[in-house]
N, C-alpha and C positions, 0 to 999 in steps of 0.2 A: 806664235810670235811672243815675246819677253816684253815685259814692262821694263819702262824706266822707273828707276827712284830716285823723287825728289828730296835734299838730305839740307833743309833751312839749317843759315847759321845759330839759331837757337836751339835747334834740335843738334847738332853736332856739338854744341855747349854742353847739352846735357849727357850726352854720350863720352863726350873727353875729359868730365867729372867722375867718370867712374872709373874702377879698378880696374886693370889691364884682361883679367883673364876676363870680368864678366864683357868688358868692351869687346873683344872677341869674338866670344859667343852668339853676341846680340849684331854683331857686323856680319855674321856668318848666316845667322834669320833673317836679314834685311835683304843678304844676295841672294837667298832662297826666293825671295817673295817676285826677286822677276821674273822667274819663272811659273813659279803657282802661288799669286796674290790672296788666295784663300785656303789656307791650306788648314789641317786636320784643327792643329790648334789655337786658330783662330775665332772669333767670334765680331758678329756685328754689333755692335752697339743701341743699345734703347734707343728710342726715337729716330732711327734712322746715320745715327750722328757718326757715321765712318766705323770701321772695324778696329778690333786689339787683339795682340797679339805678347801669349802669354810665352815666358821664358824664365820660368823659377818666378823667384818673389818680383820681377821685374816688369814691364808692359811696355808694349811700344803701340802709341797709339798712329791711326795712318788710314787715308781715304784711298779708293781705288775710284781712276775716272776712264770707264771701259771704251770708252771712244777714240780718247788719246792715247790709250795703252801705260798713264799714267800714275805712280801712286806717290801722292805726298805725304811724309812722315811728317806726324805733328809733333808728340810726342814721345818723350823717352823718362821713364821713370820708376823710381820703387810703387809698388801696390799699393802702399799705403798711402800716397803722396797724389798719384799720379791722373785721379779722376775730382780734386782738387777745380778749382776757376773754371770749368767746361761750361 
């Protein structure tokens, strides 16, 4: 059975600040993730704090809640930027 993703107006902010092709790419791993929400190049997070999801210099951050078959994106952002306020 496929996940939904959840895609907050804050997280599509960050997503519709980027350049076309990377937006793209990173739309393309997001549709991936309903169907395998953990997939090769993923990792979970220190402390338990939800999983990332690498995509070049880029990361999408994002919880999976196996119950409801749902995964909420939190964040979207450069590397460098992107593990920032957590």
């Amino acid at each position: 059975m496929s996940y939904q993703v959840n895609l907050p107006k804050t997280v599509q902010k960050q997503l519709n600040a980027l350049p076309q092709e990377l937006k793209e790419r990173i739309l393309k791993c997001i549709v991936q993730l309903q169907e395998e929400p953990r997939p090769a190049n993923s990792l979970q997070m220190k402390g338990g704090q939800g999983f990332r999801l690498r995509i070049g210099d880029y990361r999408v951050l994002y919880d999976i809640d196996d119950s409801s078959k749902l995964i909420n994106l939190r964040r979207i952002g450069h590397r460098r930027e992107i593990y920032r306020d957590l």
